[in-house]
Structures are given as C-alpha cells and as structure tokens.
C-alpha positions in Angstrom: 12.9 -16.9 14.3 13.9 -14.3 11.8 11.0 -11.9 10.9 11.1 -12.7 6.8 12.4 -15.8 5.4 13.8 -16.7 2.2 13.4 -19.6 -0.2 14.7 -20.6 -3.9 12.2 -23.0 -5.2 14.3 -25.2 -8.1 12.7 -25.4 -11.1 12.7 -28.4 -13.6 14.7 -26.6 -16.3 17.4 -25.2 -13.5 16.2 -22.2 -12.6 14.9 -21.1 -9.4 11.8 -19.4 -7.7 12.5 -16.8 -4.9 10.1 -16.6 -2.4 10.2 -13.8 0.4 8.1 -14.5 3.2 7.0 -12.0 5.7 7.1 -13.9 8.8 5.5 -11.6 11.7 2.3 -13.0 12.1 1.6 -11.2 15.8 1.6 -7.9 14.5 0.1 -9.0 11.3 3.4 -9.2 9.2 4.1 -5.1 10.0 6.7 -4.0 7.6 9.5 -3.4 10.5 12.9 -1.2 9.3 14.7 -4.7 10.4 12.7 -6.5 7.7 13.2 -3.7 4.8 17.1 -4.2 5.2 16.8 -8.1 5.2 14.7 -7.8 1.7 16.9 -5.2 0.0 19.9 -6.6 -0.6 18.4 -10.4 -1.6 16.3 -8.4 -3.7 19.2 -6.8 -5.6 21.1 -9.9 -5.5 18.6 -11.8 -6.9 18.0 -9.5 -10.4 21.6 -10.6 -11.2 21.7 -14.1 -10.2 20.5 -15.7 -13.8 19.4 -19.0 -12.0 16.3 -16.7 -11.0 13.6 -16.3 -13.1 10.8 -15.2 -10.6 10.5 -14.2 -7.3 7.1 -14.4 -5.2 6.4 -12.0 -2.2 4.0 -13.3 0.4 3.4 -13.9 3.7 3.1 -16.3 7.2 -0.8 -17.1 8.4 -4.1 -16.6 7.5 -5.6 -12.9 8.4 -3.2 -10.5 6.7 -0.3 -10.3 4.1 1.1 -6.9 5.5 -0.9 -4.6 8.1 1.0 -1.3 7.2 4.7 -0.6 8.8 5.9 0.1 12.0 4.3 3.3 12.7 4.7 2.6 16.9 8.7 2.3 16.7 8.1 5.5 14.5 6.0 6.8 17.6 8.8 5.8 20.1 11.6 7.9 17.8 9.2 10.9 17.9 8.3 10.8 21.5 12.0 10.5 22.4 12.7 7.0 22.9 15.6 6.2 20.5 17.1 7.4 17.8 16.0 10.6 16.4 16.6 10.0 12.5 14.6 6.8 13.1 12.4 8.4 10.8 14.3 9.3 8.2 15.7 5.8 7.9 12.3 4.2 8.3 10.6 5.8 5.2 13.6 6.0 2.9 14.6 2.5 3.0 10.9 1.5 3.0 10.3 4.0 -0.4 13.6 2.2 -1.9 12.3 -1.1 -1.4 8.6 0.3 -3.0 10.4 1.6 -6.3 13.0 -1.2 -6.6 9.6 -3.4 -6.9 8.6 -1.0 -9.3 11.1 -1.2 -11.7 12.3 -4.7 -10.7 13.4 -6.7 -14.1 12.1 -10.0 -13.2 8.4 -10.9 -12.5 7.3 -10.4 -9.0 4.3 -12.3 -7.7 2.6 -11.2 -4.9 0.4 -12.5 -2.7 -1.9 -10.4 -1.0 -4.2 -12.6 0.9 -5.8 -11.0 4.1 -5.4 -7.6 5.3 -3.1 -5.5 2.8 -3.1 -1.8 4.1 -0.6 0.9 4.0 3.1 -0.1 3.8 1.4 -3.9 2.5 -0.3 -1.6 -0.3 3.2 -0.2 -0.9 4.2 -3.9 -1.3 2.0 -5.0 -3.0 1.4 -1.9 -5.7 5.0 -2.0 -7.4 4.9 -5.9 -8.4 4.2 -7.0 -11.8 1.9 -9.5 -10.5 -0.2 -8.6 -7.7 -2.9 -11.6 -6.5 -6.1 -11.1 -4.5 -7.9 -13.6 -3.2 -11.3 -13.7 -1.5 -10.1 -12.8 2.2 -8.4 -9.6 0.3 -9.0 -6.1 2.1 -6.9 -3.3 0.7 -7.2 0.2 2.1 -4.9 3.0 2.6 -6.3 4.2 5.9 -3.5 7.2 7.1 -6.4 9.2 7.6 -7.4 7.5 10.9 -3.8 8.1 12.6 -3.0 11.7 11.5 -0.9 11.0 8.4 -1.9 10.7 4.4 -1.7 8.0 1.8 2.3 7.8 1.0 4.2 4.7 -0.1 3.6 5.4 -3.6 0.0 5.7 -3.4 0.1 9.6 -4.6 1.6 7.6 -8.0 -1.4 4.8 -7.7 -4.5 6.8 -6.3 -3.8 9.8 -8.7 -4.6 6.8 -11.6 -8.1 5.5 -10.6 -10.8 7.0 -12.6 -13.3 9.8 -11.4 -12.0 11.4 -8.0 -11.8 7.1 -6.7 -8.5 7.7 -5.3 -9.2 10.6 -3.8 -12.2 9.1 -1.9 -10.1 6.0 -0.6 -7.6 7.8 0.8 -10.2 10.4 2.7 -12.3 8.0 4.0 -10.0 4.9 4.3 -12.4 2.6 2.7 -11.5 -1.0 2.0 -11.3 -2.6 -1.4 -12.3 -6.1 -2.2 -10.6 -8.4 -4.5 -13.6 -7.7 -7.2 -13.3 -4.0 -6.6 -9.4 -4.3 -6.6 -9.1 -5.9 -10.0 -11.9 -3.8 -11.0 -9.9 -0.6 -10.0 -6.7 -1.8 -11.2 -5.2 -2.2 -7.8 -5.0 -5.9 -8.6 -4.5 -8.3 -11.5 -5.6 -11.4 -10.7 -8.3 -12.5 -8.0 -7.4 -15.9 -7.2 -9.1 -18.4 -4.5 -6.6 -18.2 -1.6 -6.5 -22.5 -1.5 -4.7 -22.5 -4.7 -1.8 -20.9 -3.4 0.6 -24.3 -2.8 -0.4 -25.3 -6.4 0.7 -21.8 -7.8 3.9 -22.4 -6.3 3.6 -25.9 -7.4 3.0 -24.9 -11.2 5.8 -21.9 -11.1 8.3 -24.7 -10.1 7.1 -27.6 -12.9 7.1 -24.8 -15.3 9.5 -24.5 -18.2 11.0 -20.9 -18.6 13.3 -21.6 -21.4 17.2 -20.5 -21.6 19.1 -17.3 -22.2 17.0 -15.2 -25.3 14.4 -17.9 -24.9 13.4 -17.1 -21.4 10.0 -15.7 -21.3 9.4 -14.8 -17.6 6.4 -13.0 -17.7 4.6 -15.1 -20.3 4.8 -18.4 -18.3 3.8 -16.1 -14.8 0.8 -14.6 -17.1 -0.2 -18.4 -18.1 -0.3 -20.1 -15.0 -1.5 -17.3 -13.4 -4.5 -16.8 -16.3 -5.6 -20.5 -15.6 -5.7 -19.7 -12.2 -8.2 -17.0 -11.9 -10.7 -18.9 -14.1 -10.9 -21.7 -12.2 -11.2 -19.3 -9.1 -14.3 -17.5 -10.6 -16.8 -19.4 -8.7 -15.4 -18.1 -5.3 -15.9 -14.7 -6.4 -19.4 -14.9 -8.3 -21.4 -13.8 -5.4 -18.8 -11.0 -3.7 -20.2 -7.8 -4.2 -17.6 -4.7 -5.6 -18.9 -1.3 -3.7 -16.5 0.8 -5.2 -17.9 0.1 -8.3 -21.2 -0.1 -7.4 -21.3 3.5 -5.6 -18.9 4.9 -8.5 -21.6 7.0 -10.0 -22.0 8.5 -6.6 -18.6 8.6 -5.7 -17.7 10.9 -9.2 -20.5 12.9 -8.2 -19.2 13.7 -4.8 -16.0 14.5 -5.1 -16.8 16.5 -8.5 -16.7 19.9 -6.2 -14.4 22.8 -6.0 -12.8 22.7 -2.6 -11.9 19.7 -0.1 -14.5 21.2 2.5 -17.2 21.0 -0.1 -16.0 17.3 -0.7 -16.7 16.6 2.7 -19.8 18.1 3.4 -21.2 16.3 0.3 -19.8 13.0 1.5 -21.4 13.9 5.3 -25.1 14.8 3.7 -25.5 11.4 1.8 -28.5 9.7 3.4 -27.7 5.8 2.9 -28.2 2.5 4.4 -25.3 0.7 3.0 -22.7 -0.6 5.4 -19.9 0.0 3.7 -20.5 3.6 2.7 -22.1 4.6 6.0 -18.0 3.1 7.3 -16.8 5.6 4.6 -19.0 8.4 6.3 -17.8 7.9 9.6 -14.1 7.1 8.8 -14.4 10.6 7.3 -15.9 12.5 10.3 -13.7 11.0 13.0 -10.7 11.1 10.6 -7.8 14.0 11.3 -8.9 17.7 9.3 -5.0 17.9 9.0 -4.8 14.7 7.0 -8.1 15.3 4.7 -6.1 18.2 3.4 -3.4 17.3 3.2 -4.4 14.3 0.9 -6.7 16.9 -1.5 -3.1 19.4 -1.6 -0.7 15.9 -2.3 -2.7 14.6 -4.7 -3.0 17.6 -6.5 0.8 18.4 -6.6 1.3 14.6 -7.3 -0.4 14.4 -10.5 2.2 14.8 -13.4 5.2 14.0 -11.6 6.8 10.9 -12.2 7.6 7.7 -10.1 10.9 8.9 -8.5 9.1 12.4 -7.7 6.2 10.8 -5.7 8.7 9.1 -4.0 11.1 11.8 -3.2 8.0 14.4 -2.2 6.3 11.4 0.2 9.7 11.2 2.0 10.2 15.0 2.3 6.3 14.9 3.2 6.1 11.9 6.1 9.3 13.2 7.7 7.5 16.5 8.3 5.0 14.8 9.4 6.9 13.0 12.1 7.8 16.6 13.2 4.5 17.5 14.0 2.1 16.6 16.7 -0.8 15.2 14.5 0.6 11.9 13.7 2.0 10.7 17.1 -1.1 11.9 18.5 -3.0 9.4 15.8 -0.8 6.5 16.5 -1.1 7.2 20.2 -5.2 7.5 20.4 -5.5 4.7 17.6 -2.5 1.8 18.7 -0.7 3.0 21.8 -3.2 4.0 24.2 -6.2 2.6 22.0 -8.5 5.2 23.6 -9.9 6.1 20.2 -10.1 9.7 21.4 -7.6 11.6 19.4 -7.0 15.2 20.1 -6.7 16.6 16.7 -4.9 20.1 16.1 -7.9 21.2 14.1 -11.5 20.8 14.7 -12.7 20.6 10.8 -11.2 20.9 8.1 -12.2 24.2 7.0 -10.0 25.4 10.4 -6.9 23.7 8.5 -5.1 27.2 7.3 -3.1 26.6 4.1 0.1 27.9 5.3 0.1 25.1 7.5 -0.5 22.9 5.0 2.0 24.5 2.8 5.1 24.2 5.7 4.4 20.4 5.8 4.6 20.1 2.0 8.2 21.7 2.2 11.1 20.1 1.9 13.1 19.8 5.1 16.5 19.2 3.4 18.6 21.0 0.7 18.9 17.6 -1.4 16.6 15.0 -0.9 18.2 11.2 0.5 16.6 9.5 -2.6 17.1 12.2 -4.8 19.7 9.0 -6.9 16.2 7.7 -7.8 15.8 7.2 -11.8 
C-alpha cells in the first residue's frame, strides 16, 4: 500500500479534481522523504495539465492530517545508520514541496483535520485554502526535541500580531480551529462530517472554460457555504490564544529572550492550556528558545525564498549538532522523556554558539534557484 495516493475526481464540465492523500495512518501520516518525491512531480504535472482546476491535499483516518516529518529516519542518518546527506535531502525536497504550495497557480484545498504539527503545518501553511475543523490542533512544537520552528514558519509566525508567533513556537502551544482562523493560520473552520460533500460539491461544480475559468471563486463559494453551516459546531469551542492575547503581548513585550522567559515562568494561573505553555517552556531545550528569538529576528524582512533558503542552511546545522538527536532520542526513540540538554537555561546559551548554527554550511545554498 503506497504511503500517498492520488485521485482526479471528474467534474461535470470536464475538468478534474486532484486529490493527494497522505496514506500513513500508523505514524500519523509523517511526512516521510519517500512521500515528498511521490507529491512533487504530480504536483508539477498537475499545474500544466489544463483538465485540472483544483487540487485537494488531505489525509487517511481520523486523529491527524500530518504529525510533523520523519525526524527518526533523520535521527538514524545522524547517528550513523545510513546515508549521511540524508539530511540534506530530507529538508530540501521537503522546503521545495512547502514553496511550490506557496506559489502553486491553481487552488489548493487542504484539509487539516486532526493533529497538524510541524512538517503538516508546512503543508498546510502554503495552500490557498487551508480547512480546520473541530478535531484541528496546530502547533509548531520543535522546541520539545531540540530544534526550532522551520518549514516556513519563520515566513508565517513572524506575521501574527503582538509577539503571538514568537510565543507558539517557544512554548509549542496548540492552536484551535477558532484560534487558527482567528490568527490567520486558517481560513475556513469547517465541521469535519462535511468533508465527502465538499468533495461532492467541488465535483458538481461548474468552473467555466479557458478565460472563463474562475478557480478560486467557485473554491471560495462552496467553501463560504460551508463554514456557515458549520458554525454551530464551533459556537461553544473556546480560542485561548485570543483569549490570553493581552497577556501574551504583554509577556513577550521585553528586551531579551531570558527576560521573555522568566516572565512567561512567574505567571500565576489556573488555566490548562497556559499552565501546558508554562511547562512546555521549562522542560523545552535553552538551545532551541534561542535560537527561535535570533531566527525570528533575522527572519523578519526577508522574503519567502530567503526563509526557506536560511531554514535549510539552519536545520542542517542543526543535524550536526548533538541537541536535536538527543531531542528525538529522549522524546520518540527512547521515550524516556529525560533529555540531556547541552545547556541548562537559556541564559547559559552563549551567542557564538548560536551564531555558528545560523551560518551557512555551504558556499551556495541547494535552493538557492528559489524565486
């Protein structure tokens, strides 16, 4: 059983919807290197085929849409088992697939029911139609295993309002449909049982021919109706992001990262899903915390292409250091949930450390054709 399928949906004006299934539901649809090849080219092939007016991206089961990639075969490469340029091959062909999505011509739906962290957020982030639905968790959690925000995210966390993004990626939190759409991360929440009659209505819908074709309209209509009939599954969900967003401007509104986290540590609160945030933080690696305050920063005014070409330069040093295998090993090899960080705190962090991972470890970048 191959680990994404593919299906062209025919329309009733003789066009076609694409539909790229991740189909990995064990490991929670991880984005594997295997599965990155398989979408690429069908991807490409698709913007030119003129029959193809659409494409959705989604996923097999229930529980999650995409998990994050395949950060233990990226383990096994570090640790020796393998090929050593494993990583290398693993994040460029995963940031190509990320900006293809982002400047893709066609609509791109996707469908992020379930658990949509890390390499899903990638995903999910460069369509032109992202869908939440009420089992939606989003988070960016790098933090936990020793690395930082990347597939794009220095692009999409440097854009939410009042230090948000900057919060997210330091304490991993997860994001709601409400707080999604709320943030921007999403466009549409949608209840997840109206997913077979959104495919349904994509394939009875007229697109029109040639000059006529208006792709993004007819996604936009069927996708408005949609959401307003979903908006009794999400009248009762809370949004904490935007509940704690006065707080959350407030706390990161301070001159270094190791005041940031000091302020974040002191709040006295009851609230599950902060108190998560708070502890996230504290257990998190000191490498990664600063590492996210120093990428973000450099991140800010560079375009799409640059993010991407400085998070590959970034995650391959980061595969050249200890911090990150020892994350993946505490947190999904060994599970012992005792990582031993290179740094107790983050204040230990020195900035020429920092600085040496931010460098570039080639003369020319590999995606340095992005434009």
């Amino acid at each position: 059983m191959s680990s994404v399928e593919f299906t062209e949906h025919p329309t009733q004006d003789d066009h076609v919807i694409a539909e790229i299934t991740l189909n990995a539901e064990r490991s929670l649809n991880a984005l594997t290197l295997e599965m990155i090849e398989a979408i690429l080219p069908r991807l490409k092939a698709w913007e030119s085929d003129e029959r193809v007016v659409a494409v959705l991206l989604d996923s097999a089961g229930e529980k999650a849409f995409c998990a994050g990639g395949d950060v233990v075969s990226l383990y096994k490469a570090i640790k020796g088992e393998g090929d050593p340029s494993f990583p290398t091959q693993f994040f460029e062909h995963e940031y190509r697939l990320d900006f293809l999505l982002h400047t893709y011509p066609k609509p791109v739906i996707c469908w992020g029911s379930g658990i949509v962290m890390g390499g899903g957020m990638g995903l999910l982030s460069g369509c032109s139609h992202r869908v939440v639905t009420e089992t939606s968790r989003l988070a960016m959690p790098e933090v936990t295993i020793g690395l930082y925000p990347d597939v794009g995210a220095s692009w999409f966390l440097n854009r939410l309002p009042n230090g948000t993004g900057r919060f997210l990626a330091m304490t991993g939190s997860q994001i709601n449909a409400p707080d999604a759409v709320h943030l921007g991360l999403a466009d549409r929440a949608i209840a997840s049982h109206h997913r077979e009659a959104m495919v349904q209505q994509l394939s009875d819908a007229r697109w029109g021919k040639g000059e006529n074709t208006d792709a993004n309209g007819v996604v936009n209509r069927i996708m408005r109706e949609l959401e307003q009939t979903s908006q009794p599954v999400f009248a009762g969900m809370e949004a904490p992001v935007y509940q704690h967003s006065p707080l959350i401007r407030e706390l990161m509104d301070h001159d270094s990262v190791e005041q940031i986290v000091a302020a974040i540590a002191a709040v006295k609160s009851e609230n599950q899903w902060f108190s998560k945030a708070q502890k996230t933080l504290a257990n998190g690696s000191p490498v990664s915390i600063k590492l996210i305050d120093e990428q973000l920063k450099r991140a800010k005014h560079m375009s799409l292409a640059e993010v991407f070409q400085s998070e590959l330069a970034l995650s391959v040093q980061c595969c050249r250091h200890r911090e990150f295998p020892e994350g993946v090993r505490a947190l999904l090899v060994d599970k012992d949930a005792q990582p031993a960080w290179t740094y107790p705190d983050v204040a230990s962090v020195e900035d020429s450390f920092i600085n040496q991972l931010l460098a570039s470890p080639w003369a020319e970048n590999p995606l340095e054709d992005l434009r």
